[in-house]
Residue frames as a rotation matrix with the C-alpha (Angstrom) as fourth column:
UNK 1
0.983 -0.181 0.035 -41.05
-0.039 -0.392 -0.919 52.65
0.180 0.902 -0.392 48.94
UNK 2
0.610 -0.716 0.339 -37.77
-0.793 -0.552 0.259 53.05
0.002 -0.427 -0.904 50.74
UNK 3
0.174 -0.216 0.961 -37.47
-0.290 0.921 0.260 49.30
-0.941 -0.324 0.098 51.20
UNK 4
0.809 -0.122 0.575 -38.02
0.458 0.744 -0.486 48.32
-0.368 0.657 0.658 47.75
UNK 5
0.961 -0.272 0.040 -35.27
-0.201 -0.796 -0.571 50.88
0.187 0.541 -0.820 46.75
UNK 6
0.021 -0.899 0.438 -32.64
-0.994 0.029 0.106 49.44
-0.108 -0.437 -0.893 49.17
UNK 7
0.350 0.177 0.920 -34.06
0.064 0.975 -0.212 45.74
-0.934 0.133 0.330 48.43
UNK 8
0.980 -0.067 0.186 -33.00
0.195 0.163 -0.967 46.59
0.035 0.984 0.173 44.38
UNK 9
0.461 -0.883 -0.084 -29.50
-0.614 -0.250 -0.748 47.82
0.640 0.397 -0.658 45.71
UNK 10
0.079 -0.447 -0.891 -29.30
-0.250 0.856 -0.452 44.35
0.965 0.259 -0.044 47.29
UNK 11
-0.714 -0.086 0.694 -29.94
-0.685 -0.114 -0.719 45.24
0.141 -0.990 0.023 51.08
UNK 12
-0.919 -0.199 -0.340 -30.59
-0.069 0.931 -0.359 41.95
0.388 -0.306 -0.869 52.47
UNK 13
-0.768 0.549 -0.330 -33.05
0.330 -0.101 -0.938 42.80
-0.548 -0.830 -0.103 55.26
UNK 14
-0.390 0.731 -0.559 -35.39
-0.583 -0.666 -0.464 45.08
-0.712 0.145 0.687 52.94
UNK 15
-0.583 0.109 -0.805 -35.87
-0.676 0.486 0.554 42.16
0.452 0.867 -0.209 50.71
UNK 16
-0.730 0.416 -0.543 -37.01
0.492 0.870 0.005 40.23
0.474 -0.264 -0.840 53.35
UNK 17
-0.470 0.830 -0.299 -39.38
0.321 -0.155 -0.934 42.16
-0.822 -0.535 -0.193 54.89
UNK 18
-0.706 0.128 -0.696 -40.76
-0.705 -0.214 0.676 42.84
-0.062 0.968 0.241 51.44
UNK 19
-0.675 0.139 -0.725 -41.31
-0.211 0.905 0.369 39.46
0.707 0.402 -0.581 51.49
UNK 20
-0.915 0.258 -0.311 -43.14
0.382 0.305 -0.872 39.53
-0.130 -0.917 -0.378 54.57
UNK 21
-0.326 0.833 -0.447 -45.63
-0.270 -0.536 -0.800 42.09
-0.906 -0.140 0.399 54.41
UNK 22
-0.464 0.388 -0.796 -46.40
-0.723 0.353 0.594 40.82
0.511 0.851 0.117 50.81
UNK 23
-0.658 0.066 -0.750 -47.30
0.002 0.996 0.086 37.84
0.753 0.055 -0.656 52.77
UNK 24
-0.739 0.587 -0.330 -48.97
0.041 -0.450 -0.892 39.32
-0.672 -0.673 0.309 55.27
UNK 25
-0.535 0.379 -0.755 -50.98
-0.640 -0.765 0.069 41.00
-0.551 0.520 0.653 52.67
UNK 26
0.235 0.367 0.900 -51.71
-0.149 0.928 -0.340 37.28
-0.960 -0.054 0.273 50.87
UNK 27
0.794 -0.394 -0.463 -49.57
-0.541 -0.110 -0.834 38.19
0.277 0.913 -0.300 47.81
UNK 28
0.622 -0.302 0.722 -47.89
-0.310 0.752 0.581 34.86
-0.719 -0.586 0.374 48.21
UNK 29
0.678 -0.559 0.477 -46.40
0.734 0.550 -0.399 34.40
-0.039 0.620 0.783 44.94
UNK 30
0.842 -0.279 0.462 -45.00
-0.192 -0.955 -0.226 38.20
0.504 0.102 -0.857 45.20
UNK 31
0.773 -0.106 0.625 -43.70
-0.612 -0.383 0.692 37.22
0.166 -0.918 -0.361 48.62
UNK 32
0.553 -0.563 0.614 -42.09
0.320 0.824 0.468 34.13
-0.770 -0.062 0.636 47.73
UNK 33
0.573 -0.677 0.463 -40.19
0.158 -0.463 -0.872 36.20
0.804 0.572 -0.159 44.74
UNK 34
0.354 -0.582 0.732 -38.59
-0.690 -0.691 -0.216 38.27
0.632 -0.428 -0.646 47.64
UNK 35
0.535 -0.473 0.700 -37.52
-0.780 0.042 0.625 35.89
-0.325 -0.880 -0.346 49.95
UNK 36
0.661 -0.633 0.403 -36.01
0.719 0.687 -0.102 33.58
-0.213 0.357 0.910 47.41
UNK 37
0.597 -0.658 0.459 -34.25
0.121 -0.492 -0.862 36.47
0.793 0.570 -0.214 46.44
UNK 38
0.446 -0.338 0.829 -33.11
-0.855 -0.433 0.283 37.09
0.263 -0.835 -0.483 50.25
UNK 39
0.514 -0.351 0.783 -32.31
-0.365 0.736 0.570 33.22
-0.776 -0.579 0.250 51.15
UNK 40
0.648 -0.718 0.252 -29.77
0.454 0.099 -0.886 33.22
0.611 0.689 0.390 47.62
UNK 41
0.298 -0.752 0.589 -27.95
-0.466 -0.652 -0.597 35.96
0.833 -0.097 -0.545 49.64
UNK 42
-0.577 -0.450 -0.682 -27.63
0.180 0.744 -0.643 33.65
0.797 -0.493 -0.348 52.63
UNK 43
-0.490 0.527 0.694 -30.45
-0.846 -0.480 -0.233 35.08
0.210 -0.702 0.681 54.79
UNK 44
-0.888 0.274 -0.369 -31.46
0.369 0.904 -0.216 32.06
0.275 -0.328 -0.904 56.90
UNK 45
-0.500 0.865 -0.043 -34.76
0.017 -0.040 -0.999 33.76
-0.866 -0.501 0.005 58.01
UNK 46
0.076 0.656 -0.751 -35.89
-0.982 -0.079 -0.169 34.19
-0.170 0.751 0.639 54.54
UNK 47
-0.547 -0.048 -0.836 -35.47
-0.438 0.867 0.236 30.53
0.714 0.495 -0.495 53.90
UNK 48
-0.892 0.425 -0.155 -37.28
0.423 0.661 -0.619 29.40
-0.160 -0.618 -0.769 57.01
UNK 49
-0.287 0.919 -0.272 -40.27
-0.339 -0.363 -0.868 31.65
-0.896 -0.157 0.415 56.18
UNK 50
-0.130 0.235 -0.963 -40.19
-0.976 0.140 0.166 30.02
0.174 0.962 0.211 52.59
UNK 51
-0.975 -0.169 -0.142 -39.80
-0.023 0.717 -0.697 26.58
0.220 -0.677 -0.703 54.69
UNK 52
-0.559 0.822 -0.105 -43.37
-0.039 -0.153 -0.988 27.97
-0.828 -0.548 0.117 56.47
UNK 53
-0.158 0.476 -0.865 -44.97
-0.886 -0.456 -0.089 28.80
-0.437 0.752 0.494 53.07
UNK 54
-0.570 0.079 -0.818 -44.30
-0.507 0.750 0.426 25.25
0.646 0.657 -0.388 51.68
UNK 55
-0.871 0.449 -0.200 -46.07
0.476 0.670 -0.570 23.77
-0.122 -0.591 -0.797 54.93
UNK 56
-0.229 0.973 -0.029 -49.04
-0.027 -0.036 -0.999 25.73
-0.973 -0.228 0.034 54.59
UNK 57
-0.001 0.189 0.982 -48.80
0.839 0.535 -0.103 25.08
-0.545 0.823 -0.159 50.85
UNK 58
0.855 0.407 -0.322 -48.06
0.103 -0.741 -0.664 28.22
-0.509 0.535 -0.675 49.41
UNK 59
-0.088 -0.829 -0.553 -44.77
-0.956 -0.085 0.279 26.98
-0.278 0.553 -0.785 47.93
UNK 60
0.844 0.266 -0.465 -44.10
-0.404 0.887 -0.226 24.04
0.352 0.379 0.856 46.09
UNK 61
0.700 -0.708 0.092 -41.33
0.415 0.509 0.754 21.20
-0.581 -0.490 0.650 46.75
UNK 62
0.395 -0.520 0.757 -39.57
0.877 -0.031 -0.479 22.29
0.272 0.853 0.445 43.74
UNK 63
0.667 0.209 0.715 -39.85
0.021 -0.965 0.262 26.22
0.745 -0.160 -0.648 44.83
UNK 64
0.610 -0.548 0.572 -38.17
-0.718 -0.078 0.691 25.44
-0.334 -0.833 -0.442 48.74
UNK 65
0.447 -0.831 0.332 -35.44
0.833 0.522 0.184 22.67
-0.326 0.194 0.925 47.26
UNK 66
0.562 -0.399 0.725 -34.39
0.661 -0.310 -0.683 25.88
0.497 0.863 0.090 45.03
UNK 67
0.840 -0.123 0.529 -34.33
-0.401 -0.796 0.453 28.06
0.365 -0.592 -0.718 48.24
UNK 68
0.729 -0.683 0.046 -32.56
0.359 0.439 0.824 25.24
-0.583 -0.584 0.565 50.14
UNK 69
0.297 -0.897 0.329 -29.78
0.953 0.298 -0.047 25.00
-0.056 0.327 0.943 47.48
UNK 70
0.245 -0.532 0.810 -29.26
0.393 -0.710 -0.585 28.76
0.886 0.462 0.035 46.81
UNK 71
0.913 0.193 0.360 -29.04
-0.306 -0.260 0.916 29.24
0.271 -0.946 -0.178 50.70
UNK 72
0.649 -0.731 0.210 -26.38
0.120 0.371 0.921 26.74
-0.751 -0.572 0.329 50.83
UNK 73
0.358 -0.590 0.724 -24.45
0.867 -0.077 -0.492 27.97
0.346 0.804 0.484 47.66
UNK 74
0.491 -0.223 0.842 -24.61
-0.223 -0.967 -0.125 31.55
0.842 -0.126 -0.525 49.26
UNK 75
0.948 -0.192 0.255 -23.44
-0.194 0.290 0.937 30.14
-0.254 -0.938 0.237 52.83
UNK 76
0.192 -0.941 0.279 -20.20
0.641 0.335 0.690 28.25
-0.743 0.046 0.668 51.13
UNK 77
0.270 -0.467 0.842 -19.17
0.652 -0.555 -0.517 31.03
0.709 0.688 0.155 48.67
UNK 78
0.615 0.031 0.788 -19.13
-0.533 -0.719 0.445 33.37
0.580 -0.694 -0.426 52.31
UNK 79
0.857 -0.504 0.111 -16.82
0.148 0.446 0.883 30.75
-0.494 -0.740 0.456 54.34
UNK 80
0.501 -0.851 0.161 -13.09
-0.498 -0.435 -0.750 32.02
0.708 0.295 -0.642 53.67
UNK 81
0.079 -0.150 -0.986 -10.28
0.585 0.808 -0.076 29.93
0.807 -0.570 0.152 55.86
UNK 82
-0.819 -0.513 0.256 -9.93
0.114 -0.583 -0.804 33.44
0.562 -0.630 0.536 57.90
UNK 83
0.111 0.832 0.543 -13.42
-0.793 -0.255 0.553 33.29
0.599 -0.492 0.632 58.96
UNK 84
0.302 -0.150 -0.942 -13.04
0.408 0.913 -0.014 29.80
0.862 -0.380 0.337 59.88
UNK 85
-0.095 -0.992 0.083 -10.43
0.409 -0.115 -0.905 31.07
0.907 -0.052 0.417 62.31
């Protein structure tokens, strides 16, 4: 309960493990809600566990291409030249 509360006010981490234990659980389309929602914010583990899901076939190509790109949209909207630095 706690998680999904702090997963709706955008906490990163509770979104992915959301996503996990859904998956755990075999609520695969649930699970793959939450960690697309976690690898938009730039969470590289949610994208590699959506990565896993398309190899054992519980995503589609279409499903991880979307992760890929919103991963890398969230990555280059976070690079600033002071971070660089």
């Amino acid at each position: 309960r706690l998680w999904q509360l702090a997963a709706m006010k955008g906490h990163v981490l509770s979104r992915d493990s959301l996503g996990i234990v859904e998956a755990v659980n075999g609520n695969h389309h649930l699970a793959l809600q939450h960690l697309m929602i976690s690898a938009k914010m730039g969470y590289e583990p949610s994208l590699n566990c959506i990565k896993n899901m398309f190899k054992e076939g519980h995503a589609n190509k279409a499903q991880y291409a979307e992760a890929l790109l919103g991963y890398r949209d969230a990555v280059e909207e976070m690079k600033s030249p002071q971070r660089e630095e």
